[in-house]
DSSP file (Angstrom, degrees, kcal/mol; ACC not computed):
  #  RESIDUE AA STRUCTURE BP1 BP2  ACC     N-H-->O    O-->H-N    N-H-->O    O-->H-N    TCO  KAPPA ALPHA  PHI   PSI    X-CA   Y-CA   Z-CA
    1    1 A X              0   0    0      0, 0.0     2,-0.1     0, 0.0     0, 0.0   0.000 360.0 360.0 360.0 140.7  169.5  -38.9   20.4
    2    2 A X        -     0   0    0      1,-0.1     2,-0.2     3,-0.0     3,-0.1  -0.354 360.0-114.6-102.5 144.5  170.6  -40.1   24.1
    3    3 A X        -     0   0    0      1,-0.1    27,-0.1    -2,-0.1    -1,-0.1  -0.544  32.6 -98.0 -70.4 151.3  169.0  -37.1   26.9
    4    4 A X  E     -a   30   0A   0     25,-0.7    27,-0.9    -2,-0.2     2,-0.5  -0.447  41.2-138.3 -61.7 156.2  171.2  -35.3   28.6
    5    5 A X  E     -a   31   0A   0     25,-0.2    90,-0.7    -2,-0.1     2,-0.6  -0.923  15.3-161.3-139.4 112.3  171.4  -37.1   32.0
    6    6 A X  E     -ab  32  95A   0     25,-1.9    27,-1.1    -2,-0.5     2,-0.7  -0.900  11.5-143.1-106.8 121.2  171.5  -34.7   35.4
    7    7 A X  E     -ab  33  96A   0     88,-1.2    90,-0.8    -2,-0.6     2,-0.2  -0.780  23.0-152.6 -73.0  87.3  172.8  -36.2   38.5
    8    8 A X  E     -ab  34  97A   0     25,-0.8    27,-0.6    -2,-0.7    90,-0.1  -0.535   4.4-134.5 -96.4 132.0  171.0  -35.0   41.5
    9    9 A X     >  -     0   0    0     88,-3.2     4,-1.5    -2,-0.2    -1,-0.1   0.132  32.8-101.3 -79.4-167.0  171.6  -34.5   45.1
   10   10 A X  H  > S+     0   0    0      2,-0.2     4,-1.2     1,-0.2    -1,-0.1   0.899 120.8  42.7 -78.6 -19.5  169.8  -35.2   48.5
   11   11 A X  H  >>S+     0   0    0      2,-0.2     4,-4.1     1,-0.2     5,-0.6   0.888 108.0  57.9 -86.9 -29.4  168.5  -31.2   48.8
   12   12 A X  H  >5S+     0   0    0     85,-0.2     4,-1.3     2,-0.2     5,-0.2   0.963 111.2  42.7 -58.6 -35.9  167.6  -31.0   45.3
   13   13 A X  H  X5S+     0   0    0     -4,-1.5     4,-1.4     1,-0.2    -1,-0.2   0.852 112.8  54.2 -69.2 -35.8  165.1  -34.1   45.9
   14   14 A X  H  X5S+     0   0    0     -4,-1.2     4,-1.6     2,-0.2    -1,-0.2   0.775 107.8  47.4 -41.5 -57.8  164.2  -32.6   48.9
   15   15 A X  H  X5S+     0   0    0     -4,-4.1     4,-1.3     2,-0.2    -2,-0.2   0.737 108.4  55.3 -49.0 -31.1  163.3  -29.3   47.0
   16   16 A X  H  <XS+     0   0    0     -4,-1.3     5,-1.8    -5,-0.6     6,-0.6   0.960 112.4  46.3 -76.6 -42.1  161.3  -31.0   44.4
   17   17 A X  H >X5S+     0   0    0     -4,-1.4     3,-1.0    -5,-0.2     4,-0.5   0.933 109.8  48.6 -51.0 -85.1  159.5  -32.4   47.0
   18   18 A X  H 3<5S+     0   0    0     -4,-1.6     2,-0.9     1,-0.3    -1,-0.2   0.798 117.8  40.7  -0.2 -61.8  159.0  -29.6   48.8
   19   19 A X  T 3<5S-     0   0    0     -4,-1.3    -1,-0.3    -5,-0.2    -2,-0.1  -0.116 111.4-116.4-101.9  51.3  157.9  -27.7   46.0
   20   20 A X  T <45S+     0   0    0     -3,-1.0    -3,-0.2    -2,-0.9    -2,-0.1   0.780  79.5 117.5 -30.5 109.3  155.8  -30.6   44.5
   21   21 A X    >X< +     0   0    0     -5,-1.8     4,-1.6    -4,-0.5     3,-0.8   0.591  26.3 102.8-129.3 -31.5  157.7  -30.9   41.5
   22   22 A X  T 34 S+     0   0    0     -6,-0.6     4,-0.2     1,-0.3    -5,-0.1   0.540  90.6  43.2 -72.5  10.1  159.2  -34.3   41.5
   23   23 A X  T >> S+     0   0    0     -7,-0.1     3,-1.2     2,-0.1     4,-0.7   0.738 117.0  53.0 -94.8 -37.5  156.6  -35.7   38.8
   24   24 A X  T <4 S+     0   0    0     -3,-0.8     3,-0.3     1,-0.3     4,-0.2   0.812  95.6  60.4 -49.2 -46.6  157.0  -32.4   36.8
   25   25 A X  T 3< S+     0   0    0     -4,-1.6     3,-0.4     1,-0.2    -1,-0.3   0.617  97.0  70.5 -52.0 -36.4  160.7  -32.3   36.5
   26   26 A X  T <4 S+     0   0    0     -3,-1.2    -1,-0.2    -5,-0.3     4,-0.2   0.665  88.6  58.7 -59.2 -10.5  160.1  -35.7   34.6
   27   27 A X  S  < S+     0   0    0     -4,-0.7    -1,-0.2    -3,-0.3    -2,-0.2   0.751  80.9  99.0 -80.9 -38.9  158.8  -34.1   31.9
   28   28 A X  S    S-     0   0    0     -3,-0.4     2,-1.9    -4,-0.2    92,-0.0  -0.282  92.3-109.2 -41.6 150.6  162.0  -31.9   31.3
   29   29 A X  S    S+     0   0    0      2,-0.1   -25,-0.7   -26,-0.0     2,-0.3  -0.555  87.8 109.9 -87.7  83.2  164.0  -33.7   28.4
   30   30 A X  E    S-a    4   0A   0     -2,-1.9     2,-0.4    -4,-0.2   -25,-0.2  -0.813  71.9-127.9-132.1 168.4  166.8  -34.7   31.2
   31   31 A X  E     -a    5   0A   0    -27,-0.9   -25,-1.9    -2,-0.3     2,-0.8  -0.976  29.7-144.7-121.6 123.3  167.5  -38.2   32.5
   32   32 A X  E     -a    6   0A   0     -2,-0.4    24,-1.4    22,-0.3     2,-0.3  -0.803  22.9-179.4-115.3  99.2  167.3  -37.7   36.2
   33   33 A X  E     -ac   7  56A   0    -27,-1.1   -25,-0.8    -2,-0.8     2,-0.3  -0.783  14.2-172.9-117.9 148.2  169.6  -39.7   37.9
   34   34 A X  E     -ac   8  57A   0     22,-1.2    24,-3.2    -2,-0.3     2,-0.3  -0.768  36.7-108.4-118.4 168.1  170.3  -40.2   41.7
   35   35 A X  E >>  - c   0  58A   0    -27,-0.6     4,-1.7    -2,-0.3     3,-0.6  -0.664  38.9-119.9 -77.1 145.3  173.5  -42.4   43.4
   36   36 A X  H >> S+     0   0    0     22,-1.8     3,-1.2    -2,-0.3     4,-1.1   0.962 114.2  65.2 -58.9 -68.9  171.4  -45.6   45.0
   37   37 A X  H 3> S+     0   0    0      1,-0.3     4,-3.6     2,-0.2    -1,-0.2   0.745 102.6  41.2 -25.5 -47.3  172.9  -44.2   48.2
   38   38 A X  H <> S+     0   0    0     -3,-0.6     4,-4.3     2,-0.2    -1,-0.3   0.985 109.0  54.9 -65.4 -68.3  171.0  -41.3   48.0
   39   39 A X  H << S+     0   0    0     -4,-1.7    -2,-0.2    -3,-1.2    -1,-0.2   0.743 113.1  46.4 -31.4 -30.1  168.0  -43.1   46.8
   40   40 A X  H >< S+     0   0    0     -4,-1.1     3,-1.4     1,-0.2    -1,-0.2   0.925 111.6  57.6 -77.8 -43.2  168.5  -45.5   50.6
   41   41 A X  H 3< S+     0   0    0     -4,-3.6     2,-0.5     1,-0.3     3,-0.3   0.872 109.5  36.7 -65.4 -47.1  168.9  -42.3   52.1
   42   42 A X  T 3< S+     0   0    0     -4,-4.3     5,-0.5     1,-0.2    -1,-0.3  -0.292  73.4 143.1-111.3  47.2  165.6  -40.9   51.0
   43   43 A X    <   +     0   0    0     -3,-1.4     5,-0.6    -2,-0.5    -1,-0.2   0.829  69.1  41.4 -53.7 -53.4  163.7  -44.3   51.4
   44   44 A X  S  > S+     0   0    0     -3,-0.3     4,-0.6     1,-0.3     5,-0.3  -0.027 112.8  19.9 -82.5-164.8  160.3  -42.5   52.7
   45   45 A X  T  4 S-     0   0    0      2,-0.2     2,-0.3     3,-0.1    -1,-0.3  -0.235 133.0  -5.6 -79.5 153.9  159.4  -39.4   50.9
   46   46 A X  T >4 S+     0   0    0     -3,-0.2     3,-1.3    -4,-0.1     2,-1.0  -0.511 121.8  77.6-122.5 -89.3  160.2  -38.4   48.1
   47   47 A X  T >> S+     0   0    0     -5,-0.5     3,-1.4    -2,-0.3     4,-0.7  -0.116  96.3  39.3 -74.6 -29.2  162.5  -41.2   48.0
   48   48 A X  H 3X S+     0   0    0     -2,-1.0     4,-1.1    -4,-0.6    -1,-0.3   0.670 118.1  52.3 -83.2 -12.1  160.2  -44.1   47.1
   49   49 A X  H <> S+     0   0    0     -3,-1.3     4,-0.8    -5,-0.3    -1,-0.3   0.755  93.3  76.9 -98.9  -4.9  158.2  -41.6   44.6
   50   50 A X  H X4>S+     0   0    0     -3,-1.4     5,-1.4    -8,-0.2     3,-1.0   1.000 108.5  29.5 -53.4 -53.4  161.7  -40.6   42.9
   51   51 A X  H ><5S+     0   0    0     -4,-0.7     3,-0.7     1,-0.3    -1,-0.2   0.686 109.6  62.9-100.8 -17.1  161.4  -43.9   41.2
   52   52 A X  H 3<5S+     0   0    0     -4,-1.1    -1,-0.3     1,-0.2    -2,-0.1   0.850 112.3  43.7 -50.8 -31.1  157.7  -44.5   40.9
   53   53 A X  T <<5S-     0   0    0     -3,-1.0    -2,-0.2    -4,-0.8    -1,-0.2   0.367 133.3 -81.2-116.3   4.6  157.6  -41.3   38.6
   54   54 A X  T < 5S+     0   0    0     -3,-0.7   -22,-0.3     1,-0.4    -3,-0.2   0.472  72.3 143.5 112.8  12.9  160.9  -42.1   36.5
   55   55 A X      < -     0   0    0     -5,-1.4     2,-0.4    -6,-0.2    -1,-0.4  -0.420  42.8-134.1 -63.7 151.9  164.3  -41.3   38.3
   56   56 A X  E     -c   33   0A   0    -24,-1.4   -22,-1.2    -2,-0.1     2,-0.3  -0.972   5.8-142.0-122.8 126.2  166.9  -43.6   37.6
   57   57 A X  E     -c   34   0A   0     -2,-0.4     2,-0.3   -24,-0.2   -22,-0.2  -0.499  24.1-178.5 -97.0 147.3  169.0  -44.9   40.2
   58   58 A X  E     -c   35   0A   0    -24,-3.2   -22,-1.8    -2,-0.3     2,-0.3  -0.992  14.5-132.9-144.7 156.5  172.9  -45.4   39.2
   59   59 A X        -     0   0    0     -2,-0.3     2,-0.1   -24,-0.2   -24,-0.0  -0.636  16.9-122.8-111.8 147.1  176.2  -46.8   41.2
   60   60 A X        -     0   0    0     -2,-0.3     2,-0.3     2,-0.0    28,-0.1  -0.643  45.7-116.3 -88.0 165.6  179.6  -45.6   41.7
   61   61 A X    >   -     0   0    0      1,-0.1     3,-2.8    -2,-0.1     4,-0.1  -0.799  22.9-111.9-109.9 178.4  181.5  -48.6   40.4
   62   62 A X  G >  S+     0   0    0     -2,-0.3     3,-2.0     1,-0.3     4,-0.3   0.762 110.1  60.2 -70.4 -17.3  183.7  -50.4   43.0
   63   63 A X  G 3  S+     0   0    0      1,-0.3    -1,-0.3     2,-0.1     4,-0.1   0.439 103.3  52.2-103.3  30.1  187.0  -49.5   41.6
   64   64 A X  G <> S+     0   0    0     -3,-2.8     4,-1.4     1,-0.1    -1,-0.3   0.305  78.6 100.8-129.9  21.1  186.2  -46.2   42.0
   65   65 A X  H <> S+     0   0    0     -3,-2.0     4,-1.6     2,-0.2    -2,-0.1   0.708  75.3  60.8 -35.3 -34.6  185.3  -46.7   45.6
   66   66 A X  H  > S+     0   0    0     -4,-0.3     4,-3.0     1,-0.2    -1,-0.2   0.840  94.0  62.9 -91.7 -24.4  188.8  -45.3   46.8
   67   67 A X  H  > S+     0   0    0      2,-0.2     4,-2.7     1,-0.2     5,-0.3   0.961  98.9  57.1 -46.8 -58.9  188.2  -41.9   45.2
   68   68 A X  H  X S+     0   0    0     -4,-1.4     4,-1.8     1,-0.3    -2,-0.2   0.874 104.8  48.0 -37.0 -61.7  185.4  -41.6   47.5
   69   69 A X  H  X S+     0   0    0     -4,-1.6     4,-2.8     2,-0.2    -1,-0.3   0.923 110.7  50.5 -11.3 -71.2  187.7  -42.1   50.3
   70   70 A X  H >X S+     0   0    0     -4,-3.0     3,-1.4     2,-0.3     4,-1.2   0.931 113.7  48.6 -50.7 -63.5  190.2  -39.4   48.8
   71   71 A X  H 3X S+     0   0    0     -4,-2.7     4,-1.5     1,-0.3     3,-0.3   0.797 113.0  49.1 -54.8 -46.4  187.1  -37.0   48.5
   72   72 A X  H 3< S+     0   0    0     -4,-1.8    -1,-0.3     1,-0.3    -2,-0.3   0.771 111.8  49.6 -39.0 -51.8  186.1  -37.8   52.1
   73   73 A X  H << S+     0   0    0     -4,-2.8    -1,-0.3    -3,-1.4    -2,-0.3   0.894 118.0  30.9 -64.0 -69.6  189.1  -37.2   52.9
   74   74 A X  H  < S+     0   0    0     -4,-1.2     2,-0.4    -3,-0.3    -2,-0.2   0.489 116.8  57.8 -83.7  -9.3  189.9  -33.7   51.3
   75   75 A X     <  +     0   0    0     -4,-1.5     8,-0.0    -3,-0.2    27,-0.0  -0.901  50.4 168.1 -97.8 138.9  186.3  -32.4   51.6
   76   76 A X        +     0   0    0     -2,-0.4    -1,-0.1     4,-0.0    -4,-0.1   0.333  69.5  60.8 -92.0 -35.8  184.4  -32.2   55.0
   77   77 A X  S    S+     0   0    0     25,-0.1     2,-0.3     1,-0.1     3,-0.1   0.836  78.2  78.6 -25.5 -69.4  181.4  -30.1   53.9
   78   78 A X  S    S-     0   0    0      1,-0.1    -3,-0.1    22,-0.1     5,-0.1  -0.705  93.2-111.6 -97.2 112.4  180.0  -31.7   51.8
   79   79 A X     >  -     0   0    0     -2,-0.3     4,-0.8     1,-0.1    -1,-0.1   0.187  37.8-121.2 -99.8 154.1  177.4  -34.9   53.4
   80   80 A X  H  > S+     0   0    0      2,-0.2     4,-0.7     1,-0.1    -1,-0.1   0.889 111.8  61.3 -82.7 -37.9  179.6  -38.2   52.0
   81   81 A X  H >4 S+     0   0    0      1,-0.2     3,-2.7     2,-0.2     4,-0.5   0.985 106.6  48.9 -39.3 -62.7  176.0  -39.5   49.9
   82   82 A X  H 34 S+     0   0    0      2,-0.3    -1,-0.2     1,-0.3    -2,-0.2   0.731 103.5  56.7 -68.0 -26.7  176.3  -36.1   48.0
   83   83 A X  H 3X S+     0   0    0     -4,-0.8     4,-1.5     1,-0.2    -1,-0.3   0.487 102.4  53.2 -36.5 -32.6  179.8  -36.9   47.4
   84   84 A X  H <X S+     0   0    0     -3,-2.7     4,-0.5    -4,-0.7    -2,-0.3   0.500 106.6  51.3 -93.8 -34.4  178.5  -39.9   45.9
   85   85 A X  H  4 S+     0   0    0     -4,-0.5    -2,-0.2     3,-0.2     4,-0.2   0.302 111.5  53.9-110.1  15.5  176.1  -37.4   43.6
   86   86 A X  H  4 S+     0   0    0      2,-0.1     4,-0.4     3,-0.1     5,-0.2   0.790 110.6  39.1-108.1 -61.1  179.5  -35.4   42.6
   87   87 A X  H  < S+     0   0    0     -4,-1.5     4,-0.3     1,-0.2     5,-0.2   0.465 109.4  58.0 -85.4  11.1  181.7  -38.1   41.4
   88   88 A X  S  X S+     0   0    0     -4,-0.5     4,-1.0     3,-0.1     6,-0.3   0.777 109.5  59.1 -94.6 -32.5  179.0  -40.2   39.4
   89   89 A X  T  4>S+     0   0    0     -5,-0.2     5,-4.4     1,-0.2    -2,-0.2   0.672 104.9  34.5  69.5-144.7  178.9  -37.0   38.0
   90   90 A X  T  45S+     0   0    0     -4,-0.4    -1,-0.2     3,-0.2    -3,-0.2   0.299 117.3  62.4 -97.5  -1.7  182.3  -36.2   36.6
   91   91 A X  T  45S+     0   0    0     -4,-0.3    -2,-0.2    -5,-0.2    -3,-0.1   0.753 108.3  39.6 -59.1 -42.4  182.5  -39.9   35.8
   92   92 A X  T  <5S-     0   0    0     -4,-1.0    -1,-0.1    -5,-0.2    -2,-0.1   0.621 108.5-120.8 -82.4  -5.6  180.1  -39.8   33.9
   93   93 A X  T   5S+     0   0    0     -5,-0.1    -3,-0.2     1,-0.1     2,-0.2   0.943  71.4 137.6  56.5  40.8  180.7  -36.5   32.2
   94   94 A X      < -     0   0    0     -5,-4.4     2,-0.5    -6,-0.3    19,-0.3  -0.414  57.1 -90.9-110.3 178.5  177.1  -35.4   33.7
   95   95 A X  E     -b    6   0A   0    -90,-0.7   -88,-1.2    -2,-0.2     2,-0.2  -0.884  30.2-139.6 -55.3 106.7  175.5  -32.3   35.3
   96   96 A X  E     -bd   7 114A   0     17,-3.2    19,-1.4    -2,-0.5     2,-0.4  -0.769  13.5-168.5 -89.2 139.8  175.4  -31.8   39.1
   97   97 A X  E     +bd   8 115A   0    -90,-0.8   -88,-3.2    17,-0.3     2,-0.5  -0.971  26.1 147.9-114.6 111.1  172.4  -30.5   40.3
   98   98 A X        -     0   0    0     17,-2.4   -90,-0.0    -2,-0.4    -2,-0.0  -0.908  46.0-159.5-144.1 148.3  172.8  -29.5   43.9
   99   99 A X  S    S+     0   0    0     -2,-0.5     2,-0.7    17,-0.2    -1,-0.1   0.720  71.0  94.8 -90.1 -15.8  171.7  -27.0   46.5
  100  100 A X     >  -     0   0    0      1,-0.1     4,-3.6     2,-0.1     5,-0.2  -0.601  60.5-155.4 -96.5 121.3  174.8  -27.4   49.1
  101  101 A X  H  > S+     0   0    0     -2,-0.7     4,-1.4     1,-0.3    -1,-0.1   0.653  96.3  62.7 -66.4 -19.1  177.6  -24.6   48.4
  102  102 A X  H  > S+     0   0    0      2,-0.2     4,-1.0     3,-0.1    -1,-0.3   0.977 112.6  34.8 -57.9 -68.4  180.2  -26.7   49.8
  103  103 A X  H >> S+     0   0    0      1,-0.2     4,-1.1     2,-0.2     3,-0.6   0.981 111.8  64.2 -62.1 -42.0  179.4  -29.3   46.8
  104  104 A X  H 3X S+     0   0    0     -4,-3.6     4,-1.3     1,-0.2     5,-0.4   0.981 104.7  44.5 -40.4 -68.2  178.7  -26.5   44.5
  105  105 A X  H 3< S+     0   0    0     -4,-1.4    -1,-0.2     2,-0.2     4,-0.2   0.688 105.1  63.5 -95.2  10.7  182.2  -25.5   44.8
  106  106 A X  H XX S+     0   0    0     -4,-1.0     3,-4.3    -3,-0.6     4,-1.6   0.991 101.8  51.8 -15.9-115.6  183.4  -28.7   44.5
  107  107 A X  H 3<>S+     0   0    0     -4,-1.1     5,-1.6     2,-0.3    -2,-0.2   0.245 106.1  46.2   9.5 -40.8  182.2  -28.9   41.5
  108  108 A X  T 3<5S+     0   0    0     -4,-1.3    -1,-0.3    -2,-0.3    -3,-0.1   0.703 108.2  60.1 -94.3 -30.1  183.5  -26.0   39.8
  109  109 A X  T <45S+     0   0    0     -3,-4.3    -2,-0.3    -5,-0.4    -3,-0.1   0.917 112.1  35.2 -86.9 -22.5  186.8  -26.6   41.1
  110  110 A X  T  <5S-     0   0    0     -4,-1.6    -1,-0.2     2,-0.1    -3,-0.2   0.649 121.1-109.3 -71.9  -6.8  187.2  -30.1   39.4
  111  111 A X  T   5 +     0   0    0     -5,-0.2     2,-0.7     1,-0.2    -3,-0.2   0.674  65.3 149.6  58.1  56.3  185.4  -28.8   36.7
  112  112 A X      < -     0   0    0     -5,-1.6    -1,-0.2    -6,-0.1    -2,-0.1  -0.895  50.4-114.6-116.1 120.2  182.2  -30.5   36.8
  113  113 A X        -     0   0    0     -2,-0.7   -17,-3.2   -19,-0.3     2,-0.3  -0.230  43.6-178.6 -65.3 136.3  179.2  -28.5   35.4
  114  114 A X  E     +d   96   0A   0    -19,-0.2   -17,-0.3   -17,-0.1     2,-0.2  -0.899  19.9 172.8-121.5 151.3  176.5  -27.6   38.2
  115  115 A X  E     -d   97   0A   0    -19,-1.4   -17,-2.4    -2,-0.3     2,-0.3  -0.749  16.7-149.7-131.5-153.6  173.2  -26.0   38.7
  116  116 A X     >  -     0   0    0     -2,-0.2     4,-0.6   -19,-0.2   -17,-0.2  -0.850  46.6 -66.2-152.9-159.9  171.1  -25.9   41.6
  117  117 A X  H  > S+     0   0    0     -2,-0.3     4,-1.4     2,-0.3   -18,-0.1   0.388 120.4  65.6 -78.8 -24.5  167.1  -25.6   41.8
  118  118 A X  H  > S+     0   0    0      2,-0.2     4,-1.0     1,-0.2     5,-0.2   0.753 104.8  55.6 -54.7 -58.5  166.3  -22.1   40.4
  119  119 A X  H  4 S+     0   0    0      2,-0.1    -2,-0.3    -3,-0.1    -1,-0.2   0.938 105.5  46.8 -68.3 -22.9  167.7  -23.8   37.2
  120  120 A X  H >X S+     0   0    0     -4,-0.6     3,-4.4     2,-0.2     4,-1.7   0.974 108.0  55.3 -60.1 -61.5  165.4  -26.5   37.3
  121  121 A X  H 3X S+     0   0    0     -4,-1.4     4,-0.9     1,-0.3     3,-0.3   0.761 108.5  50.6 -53.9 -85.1  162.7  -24.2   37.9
  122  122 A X  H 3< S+     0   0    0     -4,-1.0    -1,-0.3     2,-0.3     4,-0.3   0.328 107.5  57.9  -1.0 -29.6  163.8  -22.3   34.6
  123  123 A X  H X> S+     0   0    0     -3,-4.4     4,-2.2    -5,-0.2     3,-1.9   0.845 100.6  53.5 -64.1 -91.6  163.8  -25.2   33.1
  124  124 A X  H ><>S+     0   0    0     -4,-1.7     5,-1.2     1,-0.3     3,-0.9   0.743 110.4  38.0  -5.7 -75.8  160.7  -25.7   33.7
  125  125 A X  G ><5S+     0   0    0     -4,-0.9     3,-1.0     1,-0.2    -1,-0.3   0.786 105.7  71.5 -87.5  -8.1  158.8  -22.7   32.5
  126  126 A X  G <45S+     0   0    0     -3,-1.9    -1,-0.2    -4,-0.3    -2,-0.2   0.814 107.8  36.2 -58.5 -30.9  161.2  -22.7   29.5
  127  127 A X  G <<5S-     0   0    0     -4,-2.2    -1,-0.2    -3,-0.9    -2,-0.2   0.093 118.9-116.0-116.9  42.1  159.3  -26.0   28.2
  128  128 A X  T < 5S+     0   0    0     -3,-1.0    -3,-0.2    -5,-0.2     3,-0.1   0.813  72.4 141.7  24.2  85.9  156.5  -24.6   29.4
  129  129 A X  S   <S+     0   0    0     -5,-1.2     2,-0.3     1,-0.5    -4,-0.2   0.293  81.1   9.7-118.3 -23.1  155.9  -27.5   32.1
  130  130 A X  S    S-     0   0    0     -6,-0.6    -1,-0.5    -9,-0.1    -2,-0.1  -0.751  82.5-125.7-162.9 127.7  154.7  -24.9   34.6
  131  131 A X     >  -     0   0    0     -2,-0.3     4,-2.2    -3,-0.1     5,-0.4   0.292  38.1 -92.1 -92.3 162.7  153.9  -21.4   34.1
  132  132 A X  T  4 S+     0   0    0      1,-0.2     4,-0.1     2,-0.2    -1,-0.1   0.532 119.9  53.2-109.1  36.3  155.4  -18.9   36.0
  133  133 A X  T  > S+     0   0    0      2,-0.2     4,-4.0     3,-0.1     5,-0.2   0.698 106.0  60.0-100.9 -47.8  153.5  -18.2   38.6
  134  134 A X  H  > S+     0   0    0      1,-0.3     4,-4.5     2,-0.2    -2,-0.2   0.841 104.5  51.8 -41.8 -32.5  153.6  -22.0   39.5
  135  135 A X  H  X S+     0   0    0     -4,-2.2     4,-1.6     2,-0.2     5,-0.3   0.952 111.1  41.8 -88.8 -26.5  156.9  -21.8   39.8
  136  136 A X  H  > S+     0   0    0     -5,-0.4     4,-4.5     2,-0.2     3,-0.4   0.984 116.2  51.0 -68.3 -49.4  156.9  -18.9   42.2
  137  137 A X  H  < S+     0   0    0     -4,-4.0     4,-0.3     2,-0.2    -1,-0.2   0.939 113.1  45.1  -4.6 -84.9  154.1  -20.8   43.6
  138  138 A X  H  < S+     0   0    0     -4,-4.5    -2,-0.2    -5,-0.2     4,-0.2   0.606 109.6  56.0 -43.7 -34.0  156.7  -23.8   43.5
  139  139 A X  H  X S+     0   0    0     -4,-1.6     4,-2.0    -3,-0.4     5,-0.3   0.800 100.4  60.1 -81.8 -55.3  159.7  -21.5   45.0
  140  140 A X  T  < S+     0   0    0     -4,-4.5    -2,-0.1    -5,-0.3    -3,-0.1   0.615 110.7  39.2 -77.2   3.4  157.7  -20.4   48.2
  141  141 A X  T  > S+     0   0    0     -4,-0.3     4,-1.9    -5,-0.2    -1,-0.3   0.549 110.1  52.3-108.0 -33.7  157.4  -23.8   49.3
  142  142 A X  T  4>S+     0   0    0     -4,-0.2     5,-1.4     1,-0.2    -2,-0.2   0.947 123.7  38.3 -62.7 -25.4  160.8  -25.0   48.4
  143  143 A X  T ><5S+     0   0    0     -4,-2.0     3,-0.7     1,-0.2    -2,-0.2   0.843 113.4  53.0 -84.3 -28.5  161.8  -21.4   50.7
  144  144 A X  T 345S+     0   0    0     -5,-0.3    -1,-0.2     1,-0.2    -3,-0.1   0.899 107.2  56.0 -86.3 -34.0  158.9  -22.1   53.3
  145  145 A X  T 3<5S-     0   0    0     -4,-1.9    -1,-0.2     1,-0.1    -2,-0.2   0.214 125.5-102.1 -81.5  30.5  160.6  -26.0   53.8
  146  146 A X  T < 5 +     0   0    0     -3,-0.7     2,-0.4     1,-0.3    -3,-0.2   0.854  63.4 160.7  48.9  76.3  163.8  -24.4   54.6
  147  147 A X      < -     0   0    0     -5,-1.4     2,-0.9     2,-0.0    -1,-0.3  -0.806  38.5-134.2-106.9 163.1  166.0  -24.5   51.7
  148  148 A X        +     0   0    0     -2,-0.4     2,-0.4     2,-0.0    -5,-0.1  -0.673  41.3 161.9-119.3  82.1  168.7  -22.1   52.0
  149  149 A X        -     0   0    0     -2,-0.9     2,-0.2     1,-0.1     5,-0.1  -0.858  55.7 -81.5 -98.7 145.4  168.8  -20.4   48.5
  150  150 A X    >>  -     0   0    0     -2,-0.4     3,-1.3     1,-0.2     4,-0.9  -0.243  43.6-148.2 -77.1 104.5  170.2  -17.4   47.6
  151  151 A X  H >> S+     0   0    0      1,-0.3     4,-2.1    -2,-0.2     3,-1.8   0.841  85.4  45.3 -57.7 -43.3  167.5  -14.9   48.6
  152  152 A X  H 3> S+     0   0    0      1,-0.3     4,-2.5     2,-0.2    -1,-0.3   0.825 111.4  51.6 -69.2 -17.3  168.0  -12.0   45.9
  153  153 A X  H <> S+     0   0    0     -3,-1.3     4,-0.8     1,-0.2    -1,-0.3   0.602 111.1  44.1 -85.8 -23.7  168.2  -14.2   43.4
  154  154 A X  H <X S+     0   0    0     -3,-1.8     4,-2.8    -4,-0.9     5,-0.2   0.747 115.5  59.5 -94.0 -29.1  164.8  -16.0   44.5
  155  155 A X  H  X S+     0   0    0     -4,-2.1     4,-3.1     1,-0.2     5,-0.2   0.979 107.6  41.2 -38.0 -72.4  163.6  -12.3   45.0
  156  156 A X  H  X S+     0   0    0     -4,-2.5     4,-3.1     1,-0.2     5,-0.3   0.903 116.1  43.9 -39.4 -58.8  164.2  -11.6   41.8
  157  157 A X  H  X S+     0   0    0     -4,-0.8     4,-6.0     2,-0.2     5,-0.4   0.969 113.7  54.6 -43.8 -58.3  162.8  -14.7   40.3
  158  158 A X  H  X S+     0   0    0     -4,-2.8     4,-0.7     1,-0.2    -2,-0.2   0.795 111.3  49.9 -48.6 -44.4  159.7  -14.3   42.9
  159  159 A X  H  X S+     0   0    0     -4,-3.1     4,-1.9    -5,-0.2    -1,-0.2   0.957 114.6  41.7 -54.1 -72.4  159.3  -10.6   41.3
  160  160 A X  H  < S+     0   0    0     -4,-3.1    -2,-0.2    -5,-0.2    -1,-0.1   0.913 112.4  48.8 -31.1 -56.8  159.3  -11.7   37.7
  161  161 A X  H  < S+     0   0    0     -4,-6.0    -3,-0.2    -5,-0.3    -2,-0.2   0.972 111.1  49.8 -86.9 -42.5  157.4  -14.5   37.8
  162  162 A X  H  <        0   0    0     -4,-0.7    -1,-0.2    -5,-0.4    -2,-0.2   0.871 360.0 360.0 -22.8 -51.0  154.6  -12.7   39.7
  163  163 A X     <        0   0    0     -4,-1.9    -1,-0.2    -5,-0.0    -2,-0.1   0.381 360.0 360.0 -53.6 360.0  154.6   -9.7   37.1
């Protein structure tokens, strides 16, 4: 049976870093894939440990270059690389995993499923890959490297997994 394959953006790699995760997150039964753009972007670290540790790098293909454009074009928010991590995607019929609310609601409105790093983390201690104190652990360092997550919800989490 093929993994599910979740398409990840430049703050979610940037939170796995952060919150030294990105060897852990391989362990999920995901295929964790980023746009090569993304991958250029994030040449030092994480990016050169994405791939050491089993991310898979994937391409828009050229004749869907002009889409890019159009999004560029009708989006501003959202960083044009991460643009890149929305429509491989819903080409692909994949899972966005993203921290930026701009792409995030993207996403919902074309109807392409998303999560953002709190689900990973859920992931996580659901196949018992880290416990949950690691992930809270894990959470105050993605929050201390300034990701901008929705504080009650990491409250909450923070609460729980402490308990």
């Amino acid at each position: 049976m093929q993994q599910k394959r979740l398409i990840l953006d430049t703050t979610t790699c940037i939170d796995l870093f952060n919150g030294n995760l990105l060897k852990k997150v391989t362990k999920l039964p995901y295929e964790l894939v980023l746009p090569d753009v993304i991958v250029a972007e994030l040449i030092n670290p994480p990016g050169k440990h994405l791939l050491q540790v089993g991310y898979k790098i994937s391409h828009i293909p050229e004749h869907a270059m002009a889409e890019i454009i159009s999004l560029r074009e009708r989006y501003s928010k959202p960083s044009t690389n991460d643009l890149f991590a929305f429509l491989l995607a819903k080409l692909n019929s994949c899972e966005l995993i993203t921290g930026d609310d701009a792409l995030r609601k993207i996403a919902k409105d074309e109807g392409v499923a998303v999560h953002g790093i709190l689900w990973i983390l859920d992931r996580l201690i659901d196949h018992t890959i880290v416990s949950p104190r690691e992930a809270a652990d894990a959470l105050e360092k993605i929050l201390a490297g300034g990701s901008w997550l929705p504080r009650k919800e990491c409250e909450i989490r923070l609460k729980w997994w402490r308990n």
